[in-house]
VOBA-1610 file (N, C-alpha, C; in pm, whole numbers, padded with zeros to 5 digits, always signed):
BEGIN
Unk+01202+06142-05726Unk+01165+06280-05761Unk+01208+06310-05904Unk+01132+06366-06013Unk+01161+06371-06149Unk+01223+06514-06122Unk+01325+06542-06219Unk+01465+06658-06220Unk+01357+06809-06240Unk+01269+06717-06315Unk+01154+06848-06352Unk+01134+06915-06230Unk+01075+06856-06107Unk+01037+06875-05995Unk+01094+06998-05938Unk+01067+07106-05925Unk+01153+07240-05874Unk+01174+07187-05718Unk+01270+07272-05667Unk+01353+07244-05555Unk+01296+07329-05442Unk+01196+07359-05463Unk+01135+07460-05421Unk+01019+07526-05496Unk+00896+07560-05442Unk+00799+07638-05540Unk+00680+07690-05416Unk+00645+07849-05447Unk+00545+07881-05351Unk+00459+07930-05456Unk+00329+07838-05418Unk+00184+07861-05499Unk+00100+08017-05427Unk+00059+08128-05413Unk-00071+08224-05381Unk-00018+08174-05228Unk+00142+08222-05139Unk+00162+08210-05045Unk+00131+08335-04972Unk+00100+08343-04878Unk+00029+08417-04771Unk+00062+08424-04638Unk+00117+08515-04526Unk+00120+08485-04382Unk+00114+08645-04330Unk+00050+08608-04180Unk+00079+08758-04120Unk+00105+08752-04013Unk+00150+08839-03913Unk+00183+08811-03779Unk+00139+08991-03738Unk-00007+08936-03637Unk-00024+08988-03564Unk-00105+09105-03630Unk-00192+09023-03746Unk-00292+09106-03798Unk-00262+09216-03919Unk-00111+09166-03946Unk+00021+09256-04018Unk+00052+09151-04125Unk+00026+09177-04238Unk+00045+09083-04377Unk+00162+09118-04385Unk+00241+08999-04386Unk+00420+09022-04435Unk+00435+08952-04557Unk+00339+08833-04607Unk+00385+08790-04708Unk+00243+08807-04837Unk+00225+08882-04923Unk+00071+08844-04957Unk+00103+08806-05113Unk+00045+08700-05144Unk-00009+08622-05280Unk+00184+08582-05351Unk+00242+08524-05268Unk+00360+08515-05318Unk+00368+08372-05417Unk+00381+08389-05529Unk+00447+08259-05630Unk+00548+08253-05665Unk+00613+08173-05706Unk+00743+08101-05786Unk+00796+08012-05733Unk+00846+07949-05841Unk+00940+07818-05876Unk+01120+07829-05843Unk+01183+07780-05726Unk+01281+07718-05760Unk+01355+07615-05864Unk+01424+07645-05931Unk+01446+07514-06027Unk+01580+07428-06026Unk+01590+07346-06020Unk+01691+07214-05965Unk+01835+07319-06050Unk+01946+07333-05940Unk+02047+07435-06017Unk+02018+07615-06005Unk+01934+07647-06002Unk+01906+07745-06031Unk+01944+07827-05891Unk+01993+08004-05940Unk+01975+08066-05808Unk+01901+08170-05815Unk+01814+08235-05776Unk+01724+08320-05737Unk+01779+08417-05596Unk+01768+08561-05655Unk+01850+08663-05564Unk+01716+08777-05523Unk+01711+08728-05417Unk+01574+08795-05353Unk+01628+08912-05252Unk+01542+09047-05283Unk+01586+09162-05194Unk+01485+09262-05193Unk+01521+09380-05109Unk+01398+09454-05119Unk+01495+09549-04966Unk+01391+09607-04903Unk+01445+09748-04820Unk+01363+09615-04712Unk+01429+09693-04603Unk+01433+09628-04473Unk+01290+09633-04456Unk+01244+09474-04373Unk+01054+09515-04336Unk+01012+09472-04438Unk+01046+09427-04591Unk+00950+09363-04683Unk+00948+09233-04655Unk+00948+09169-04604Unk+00947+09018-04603Unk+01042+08926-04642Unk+01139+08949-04660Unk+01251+08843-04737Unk+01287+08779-04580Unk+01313+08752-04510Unk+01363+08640-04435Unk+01230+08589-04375Unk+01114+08603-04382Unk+00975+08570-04377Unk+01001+08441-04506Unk+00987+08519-04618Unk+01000+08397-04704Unk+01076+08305-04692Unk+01242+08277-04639Unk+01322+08225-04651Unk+01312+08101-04522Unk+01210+08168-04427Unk+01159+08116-04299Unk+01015+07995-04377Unk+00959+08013-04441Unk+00897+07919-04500Unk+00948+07829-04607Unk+01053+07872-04677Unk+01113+07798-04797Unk+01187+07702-04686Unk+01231+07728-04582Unk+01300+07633-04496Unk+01189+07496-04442Unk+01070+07525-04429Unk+00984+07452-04383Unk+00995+07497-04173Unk+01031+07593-04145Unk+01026+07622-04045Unk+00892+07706-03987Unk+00825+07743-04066Unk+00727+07828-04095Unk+00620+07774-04158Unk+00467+07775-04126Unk+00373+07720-04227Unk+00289+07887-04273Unk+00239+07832-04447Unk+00183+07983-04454Unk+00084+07959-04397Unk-00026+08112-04407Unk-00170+08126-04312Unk-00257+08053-04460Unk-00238+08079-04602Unk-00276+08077-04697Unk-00203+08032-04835Unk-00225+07956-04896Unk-00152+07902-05028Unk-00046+07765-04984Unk+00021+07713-05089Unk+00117+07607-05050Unk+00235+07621-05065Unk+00329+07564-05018Unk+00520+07567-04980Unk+00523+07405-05067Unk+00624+07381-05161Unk+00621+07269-05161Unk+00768+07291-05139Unk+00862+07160-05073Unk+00976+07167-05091Unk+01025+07000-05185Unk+01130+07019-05243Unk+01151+06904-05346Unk+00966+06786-05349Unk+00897+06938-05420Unk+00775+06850-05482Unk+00712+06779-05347Unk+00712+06771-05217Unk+00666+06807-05123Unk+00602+06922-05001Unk+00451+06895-05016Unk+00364+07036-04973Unk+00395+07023-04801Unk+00465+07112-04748Unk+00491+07131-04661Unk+00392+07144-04530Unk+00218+07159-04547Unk+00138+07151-04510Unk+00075+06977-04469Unk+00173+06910-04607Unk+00138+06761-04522Unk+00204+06685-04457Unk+00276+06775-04389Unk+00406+06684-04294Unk+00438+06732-04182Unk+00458+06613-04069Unk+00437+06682-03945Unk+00598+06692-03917Unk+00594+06740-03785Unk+00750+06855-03779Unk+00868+06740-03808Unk+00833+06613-03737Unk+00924+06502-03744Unk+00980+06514-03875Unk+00876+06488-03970Unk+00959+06475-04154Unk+00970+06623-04179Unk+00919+06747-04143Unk+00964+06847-04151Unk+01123+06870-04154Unk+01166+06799-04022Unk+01268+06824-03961Unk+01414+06737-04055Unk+01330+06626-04085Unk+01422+06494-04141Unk+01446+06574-04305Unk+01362+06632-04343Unk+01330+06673-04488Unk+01438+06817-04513Unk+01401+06899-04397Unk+01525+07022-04380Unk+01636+07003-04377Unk+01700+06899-04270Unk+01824+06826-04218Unk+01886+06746-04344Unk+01817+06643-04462Unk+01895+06609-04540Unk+01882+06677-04653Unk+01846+06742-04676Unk+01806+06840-04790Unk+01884+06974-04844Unk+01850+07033-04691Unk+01907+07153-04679Unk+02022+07222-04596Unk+02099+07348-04668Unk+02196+07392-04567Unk+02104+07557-04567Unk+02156+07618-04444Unk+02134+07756-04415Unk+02248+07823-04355Unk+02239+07931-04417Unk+02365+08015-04344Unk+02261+08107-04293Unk+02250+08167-04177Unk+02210+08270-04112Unk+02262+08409-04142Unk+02190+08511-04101Unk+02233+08649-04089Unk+02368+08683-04013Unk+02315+08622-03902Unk+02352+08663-03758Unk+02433+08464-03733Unk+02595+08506-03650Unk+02659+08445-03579Unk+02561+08284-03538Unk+02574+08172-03591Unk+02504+08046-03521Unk+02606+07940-03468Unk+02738+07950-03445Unk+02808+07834-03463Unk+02792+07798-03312Unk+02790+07696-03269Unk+02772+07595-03172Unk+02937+07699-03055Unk+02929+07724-02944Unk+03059+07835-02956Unk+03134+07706-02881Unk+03049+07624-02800Unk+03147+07493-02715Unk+03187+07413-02807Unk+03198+07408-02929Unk+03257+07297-03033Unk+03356+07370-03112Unk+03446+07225-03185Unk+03540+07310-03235Unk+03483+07318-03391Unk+03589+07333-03485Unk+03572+07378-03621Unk+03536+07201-03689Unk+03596+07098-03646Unk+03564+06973-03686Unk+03397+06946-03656Unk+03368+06958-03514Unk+03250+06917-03404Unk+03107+07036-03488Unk+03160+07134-03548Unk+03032+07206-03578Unk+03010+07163-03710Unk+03136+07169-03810Unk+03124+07121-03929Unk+03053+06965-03931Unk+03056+06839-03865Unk+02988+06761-03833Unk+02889+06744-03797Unk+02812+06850-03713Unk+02716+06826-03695Unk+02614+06717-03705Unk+02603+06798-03872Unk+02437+06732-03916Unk+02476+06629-03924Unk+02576+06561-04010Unk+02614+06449-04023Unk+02610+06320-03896Unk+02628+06379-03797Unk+02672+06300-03670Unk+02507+06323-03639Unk+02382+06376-03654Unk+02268+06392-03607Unk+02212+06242-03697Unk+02247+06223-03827Unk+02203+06121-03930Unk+02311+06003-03914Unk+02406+06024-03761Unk+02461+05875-03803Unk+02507+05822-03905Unk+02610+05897-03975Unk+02700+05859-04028Unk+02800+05789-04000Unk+02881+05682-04064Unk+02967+05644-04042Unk+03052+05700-03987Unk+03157+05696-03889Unk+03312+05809-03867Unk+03390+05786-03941Unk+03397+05743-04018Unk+03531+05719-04145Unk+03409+05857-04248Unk+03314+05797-04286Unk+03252+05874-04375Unk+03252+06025-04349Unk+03218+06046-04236Unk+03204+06187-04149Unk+03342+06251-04181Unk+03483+06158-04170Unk+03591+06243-04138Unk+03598+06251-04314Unk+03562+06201-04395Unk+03667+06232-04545Unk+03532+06356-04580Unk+03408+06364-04519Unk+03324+06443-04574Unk+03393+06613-04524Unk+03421+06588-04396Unk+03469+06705-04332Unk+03589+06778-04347Unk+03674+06673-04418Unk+03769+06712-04491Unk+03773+06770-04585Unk+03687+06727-04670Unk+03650+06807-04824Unk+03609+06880-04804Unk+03486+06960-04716Unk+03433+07068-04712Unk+03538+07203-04635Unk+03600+07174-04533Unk+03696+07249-04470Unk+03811+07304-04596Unk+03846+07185-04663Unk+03935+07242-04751Unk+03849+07334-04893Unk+03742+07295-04904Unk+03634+07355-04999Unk+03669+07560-04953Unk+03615+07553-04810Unk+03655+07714-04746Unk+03740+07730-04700Unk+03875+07645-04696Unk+04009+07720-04673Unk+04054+07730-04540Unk+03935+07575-04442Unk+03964+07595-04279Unk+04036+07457-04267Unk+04119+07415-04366Unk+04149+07238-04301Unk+04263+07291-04248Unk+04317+07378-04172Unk+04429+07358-04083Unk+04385+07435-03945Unk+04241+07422-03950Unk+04192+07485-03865Unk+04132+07408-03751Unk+04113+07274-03773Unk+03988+07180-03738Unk+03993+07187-03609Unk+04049+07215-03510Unk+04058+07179-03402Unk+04072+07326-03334Unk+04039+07441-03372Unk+04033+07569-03318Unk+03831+07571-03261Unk+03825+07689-03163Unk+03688+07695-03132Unk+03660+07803-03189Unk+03489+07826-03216Unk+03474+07952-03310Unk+03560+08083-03243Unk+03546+08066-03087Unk+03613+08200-03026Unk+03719+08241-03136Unk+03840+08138-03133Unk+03980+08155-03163Unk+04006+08227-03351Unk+03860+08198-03397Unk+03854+08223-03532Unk+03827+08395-03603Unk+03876+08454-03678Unk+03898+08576-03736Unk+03745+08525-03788Unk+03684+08707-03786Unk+03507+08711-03834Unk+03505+08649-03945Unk+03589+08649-04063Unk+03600+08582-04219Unk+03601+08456-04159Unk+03677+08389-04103Unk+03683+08251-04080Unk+03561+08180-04024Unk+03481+08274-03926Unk+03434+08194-03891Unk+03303+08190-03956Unk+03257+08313-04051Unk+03181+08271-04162Unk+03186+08181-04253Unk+03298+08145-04275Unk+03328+07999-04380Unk+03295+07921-04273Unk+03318+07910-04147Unk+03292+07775-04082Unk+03102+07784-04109Unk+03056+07870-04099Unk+02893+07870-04144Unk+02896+07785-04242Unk+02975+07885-04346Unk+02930+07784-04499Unk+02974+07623-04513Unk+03053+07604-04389Unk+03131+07456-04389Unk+02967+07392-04343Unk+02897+07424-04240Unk+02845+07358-04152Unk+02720+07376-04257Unk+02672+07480-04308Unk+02538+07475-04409Unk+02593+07374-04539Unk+02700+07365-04559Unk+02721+07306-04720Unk+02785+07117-04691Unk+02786+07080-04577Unk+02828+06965-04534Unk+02754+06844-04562Unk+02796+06765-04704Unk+02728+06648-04776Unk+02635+06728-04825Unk+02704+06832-04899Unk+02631+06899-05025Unk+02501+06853-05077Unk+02416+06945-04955Unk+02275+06965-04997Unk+02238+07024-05114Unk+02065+06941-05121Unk+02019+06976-05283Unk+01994+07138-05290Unk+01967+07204-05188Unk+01927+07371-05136Unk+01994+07421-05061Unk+02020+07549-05070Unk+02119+07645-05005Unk+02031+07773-04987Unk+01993+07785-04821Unk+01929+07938-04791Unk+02023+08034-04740Unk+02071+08120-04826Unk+02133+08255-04758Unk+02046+08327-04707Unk+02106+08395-04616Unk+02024+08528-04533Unk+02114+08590-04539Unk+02140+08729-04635Unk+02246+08808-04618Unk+02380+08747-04525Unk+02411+08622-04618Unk+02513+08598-04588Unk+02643+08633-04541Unk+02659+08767-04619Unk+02781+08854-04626Unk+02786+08977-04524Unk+02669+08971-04444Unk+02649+09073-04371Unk+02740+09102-04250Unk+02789+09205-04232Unk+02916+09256-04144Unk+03036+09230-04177Unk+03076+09191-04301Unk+03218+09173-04335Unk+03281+09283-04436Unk+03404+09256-04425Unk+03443+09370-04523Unk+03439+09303-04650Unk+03498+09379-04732Unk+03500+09405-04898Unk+03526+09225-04977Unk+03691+09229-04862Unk+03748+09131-04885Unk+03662+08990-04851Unk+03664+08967-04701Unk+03587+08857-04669Unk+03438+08860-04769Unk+03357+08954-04787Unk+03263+08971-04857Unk+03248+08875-05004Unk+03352+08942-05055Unk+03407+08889-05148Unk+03433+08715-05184Unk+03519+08673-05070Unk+03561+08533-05054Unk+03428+08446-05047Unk+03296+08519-04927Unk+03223+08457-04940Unk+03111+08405-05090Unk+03104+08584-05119Unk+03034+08551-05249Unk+03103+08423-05377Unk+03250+08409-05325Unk+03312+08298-05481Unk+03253+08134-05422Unk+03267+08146-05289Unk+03165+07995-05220Unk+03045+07970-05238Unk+03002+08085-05276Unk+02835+08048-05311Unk+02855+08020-05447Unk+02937+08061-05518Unk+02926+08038-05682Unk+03013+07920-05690Unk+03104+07875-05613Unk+03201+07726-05661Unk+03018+07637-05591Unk+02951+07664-05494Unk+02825+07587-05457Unk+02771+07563-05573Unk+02722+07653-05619Unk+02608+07635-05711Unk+02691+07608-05861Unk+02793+07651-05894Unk+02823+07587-06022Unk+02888+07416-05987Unk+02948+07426-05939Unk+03042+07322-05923Unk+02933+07211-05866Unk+02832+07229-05790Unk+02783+07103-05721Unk+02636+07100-05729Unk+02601+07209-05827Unk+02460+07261-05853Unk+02347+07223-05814Unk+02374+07333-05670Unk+02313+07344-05610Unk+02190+07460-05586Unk+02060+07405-05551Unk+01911+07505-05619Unk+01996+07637-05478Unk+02018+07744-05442Unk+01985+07864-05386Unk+01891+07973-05402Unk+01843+08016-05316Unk+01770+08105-05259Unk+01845+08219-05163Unk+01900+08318-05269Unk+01967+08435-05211Unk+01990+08530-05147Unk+01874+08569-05023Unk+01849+08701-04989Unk+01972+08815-04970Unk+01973+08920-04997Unk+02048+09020-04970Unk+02002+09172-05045Unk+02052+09282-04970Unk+02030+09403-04949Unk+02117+09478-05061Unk+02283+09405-05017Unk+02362+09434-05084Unk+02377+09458-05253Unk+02295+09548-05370Unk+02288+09528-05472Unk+02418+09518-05557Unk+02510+09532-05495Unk+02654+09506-05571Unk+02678+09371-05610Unk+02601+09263-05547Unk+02634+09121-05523Unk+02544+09095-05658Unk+02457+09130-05688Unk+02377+09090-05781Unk+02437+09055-05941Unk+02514+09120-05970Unk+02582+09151-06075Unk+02718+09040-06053Unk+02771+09047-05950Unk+02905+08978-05951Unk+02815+08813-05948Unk+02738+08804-05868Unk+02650+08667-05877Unk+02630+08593-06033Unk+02560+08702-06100Unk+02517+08668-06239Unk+02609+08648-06353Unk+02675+08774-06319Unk+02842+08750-06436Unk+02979+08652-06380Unk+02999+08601-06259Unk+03080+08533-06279Unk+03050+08417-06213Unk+03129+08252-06287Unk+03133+08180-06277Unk+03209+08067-06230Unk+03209+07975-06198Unk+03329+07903-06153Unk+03324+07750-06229Unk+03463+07746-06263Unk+03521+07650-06383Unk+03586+07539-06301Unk+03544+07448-06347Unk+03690+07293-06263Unk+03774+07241-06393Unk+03885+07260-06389Unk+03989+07229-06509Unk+03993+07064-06420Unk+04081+07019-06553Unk+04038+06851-06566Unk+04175+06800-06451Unk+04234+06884-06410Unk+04310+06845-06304Unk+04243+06870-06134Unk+04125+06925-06159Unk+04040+06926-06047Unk+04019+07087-06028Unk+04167+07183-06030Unk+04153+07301-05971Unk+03994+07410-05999Unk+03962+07440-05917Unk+03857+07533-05931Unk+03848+07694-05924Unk+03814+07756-06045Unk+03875+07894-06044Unk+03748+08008-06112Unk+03738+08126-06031Unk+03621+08207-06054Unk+03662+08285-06194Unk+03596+08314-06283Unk+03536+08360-06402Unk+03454+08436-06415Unk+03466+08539-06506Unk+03420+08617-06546Unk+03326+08553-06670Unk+03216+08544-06709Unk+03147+08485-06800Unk+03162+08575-06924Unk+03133+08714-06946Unk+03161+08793-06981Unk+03280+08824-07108Unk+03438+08757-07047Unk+03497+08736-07100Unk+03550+08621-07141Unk+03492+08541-07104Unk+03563+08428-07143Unk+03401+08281-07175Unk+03480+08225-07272Unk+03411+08120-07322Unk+03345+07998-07242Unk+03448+08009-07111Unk+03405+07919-07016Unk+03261+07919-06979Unk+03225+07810-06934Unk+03083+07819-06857Unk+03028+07755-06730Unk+02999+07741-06625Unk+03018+07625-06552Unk+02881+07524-06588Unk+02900+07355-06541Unk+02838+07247-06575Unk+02699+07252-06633Unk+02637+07346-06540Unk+02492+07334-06537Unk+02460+07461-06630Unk+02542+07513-06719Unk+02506+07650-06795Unk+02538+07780-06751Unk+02515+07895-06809Unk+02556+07970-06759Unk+02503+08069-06629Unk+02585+08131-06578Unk+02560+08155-06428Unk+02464+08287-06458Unk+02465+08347-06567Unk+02373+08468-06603Unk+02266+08463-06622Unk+02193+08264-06595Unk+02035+08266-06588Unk+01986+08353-06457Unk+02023+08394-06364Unk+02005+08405-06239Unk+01890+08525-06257Unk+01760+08460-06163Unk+01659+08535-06136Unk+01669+08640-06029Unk+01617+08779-06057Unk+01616+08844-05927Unk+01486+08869-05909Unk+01426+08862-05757Unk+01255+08904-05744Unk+01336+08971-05645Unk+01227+09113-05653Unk+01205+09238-05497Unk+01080+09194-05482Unk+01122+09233-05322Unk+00964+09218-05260Unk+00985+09367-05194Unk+00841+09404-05195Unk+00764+09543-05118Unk+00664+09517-05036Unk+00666+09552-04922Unk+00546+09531-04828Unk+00498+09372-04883Unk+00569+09300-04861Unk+00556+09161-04886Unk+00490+09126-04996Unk+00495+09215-05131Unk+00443+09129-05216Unk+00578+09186-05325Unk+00551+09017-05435Unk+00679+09038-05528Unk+00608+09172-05635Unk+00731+09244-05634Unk+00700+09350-05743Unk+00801+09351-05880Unk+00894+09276-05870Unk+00958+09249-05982Unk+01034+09117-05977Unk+01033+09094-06079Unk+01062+08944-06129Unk+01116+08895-06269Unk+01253+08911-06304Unk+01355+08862-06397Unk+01469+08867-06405Unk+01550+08877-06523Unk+01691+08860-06522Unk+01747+08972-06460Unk+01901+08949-06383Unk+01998+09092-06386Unk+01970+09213-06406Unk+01953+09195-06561Unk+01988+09324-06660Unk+01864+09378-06662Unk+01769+09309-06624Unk+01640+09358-06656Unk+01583+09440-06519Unk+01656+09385-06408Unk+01696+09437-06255Unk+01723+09582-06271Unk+01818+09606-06330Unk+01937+09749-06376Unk+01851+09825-06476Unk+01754+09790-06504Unk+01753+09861-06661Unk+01578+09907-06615Unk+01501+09850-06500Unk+01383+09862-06488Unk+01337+09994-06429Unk+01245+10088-06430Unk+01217+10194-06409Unk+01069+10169-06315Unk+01063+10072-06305Unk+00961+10051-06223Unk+00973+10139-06038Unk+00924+10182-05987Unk+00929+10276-05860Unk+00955+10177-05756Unk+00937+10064-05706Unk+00997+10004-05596Unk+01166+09963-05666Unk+01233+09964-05767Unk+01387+09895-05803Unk+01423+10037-05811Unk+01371+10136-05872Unk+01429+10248-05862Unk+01475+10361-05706Unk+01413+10309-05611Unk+01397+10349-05506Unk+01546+10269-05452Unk+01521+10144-05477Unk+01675+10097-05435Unk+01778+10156-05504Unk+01782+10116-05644Unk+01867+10138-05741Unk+01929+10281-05751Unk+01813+10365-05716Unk+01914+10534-05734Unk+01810+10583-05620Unk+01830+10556-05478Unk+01783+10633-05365Unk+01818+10732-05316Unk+01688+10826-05332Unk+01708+10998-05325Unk+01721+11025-05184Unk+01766+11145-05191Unk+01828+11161-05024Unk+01710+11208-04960Unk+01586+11194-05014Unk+01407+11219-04895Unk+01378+11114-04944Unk+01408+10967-04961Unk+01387+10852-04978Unk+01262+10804-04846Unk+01123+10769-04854Unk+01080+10758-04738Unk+01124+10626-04666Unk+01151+10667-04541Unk+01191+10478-04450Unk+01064+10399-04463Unk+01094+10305-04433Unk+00994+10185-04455Unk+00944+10135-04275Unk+00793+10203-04305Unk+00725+10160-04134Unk+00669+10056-04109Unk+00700+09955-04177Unk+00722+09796-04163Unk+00801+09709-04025Unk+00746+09656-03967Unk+00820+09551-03889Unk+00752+09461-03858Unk+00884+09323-03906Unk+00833+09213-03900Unk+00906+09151-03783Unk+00912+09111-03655Unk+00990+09040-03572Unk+01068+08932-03667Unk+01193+08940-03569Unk+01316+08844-03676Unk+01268+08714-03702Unk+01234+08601-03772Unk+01170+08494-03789Unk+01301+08399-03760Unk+01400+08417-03788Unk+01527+08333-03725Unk+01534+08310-03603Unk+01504+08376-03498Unk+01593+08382-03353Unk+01538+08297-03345Unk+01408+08214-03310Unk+01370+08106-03237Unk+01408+07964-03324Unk+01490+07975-03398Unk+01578+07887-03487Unk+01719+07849-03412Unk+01732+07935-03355Unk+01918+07962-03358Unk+01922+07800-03211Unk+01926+07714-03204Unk+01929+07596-03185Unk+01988+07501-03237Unk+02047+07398-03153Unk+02092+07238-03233Unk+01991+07204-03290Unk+01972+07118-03403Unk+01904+07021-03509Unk+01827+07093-03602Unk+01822+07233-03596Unk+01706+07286-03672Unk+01763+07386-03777
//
């Protein structure tokens, strides 16, 4: 695969369910490294999209390619093989396996691809200590605090650091703090091991902390979050302030560029988020959750 090759790209993508267009004429490019922070008001389509960028989903119209593969020419088998070594997902909503422990879920995929067990245990090691659960390994999700057991997500989506990372409002139901912890894992992800993401979230506070700070590895290994802003540092792959934001509205993209250009746009669907008036109209959109029939081993 040439580096050129985006990590992801949807050509004039299209789908509807039930005679109800959720996604219409959607384009863009993932790019190898890159993260893209996709949002919009509940009912526009963002986990629709994130349901096809996975290859779990085919559109009605246009093409999905994933790493420079059209997702239309592959049947579920390499679908499945192509998701599994490729990709991690963190869900919205609670997925951890609840009869396994913190070792057994973090393994997973690995143990699905037959890995070595020597290989499996130094991989599972690094990633546990990556989120701060290696003294945990042998607890069940029950036994785990809600923060914890969201890192065990990010253990089990980020395990033999895939080329793609799908959030789904990752951060959703946590407080400030855990919130927080999670958002510096997505940025040690993508700077440190640069990795392509695909961001969804609601939360517009994240947008800004996403874009302005960064994460640095000093030559003794330690890894530490940054402010880009102030400091000279940058992480490997450049700076973390390329970061694209697209909204979607009634499933089509209505804006598309940097941060600042996010904050600064007067356009009527960002402004509606951005400074929402108190007769703000609700959105009479519904799309059935495209996850639940996901929430399964291997997929």
């Amino acid at each position: 695969m040439s580096y050129q090759t985006p990590a992801i790209e949807f050509r004039h993508v299209s789908i509807s369910f039930d005679d109800k267009l959720a996604l219409d004429d959607i384009s863009f490019r993932l790019e190898r490294g890159q993260m893209i922070c996709i949002t919009g008001v509940s009912g526009s389509g963002m986990s629709v999209l994130l349901r096809l960028a996975s290859g779990l989903m085919r559109p009605d119209e246009g093409q999905v390619f994933i790493e420079g593969r059209e997702i239309e020419g592959l049947d579920e088998q390499e679908l499945l093989a192509l998701r599994s070594a490729s990709m991690g997902i963190v869900f919205q909503e609670q997925s951890l396996f609840t009869g396994m422990s913190v070792y057994e879920n973090t393994a997973y995929r690995l143990d699905e691809h037959d890995w070595p067990e020597e290989d499996t245990e130094r991989a599972v090691s690094e990633i546990l200590s990556f989120v701060g659960l290696e003294e945990d390994i042998d607890k069940l999700p029950e036994e785990l605090s809600i923060g914890m057991g969201r890192r065990l997500e990010f253990a089990r989506a980020l395990i033999g650091w895939p080329e793609i990372m799908l959030f789904d409002e990752a951060t959703a139901g946590l407080d400030p703090i855990n919130a927080r912890a999670m958002l510096d894992l997505v940025i040690r992800a993508r700077d440190i091991h640069r990795i392509s993401s695909l961001y969804v979230t609601k939360e517009l506070h994240e947008i800004p902390y996403l874009a302005n700070y960064c994460a640095v590895k000093s030559d003794s290994g330690e890894i530490t979050i940054r402010d880009i802003r102030a400091s000279a540092d940058e992480p490997a792959g450049g700076k973390a302030n390329q970061l694209e934001v697209i909204v979607l509205e009634a499933g089509r993209i209505v804006f598309s560029g940097a941060p600042a250009e996010f904050e600064s746009t007067d356009l009527p669907a960002v402004m509606l988020m951005t400074h929402p008036g108190p007769s703000a109209p609700p959105t009479d959109t519904y799309i059935p959750d495209p996850w639940r029939s996901s929430k399964k081993p291997g997929e």
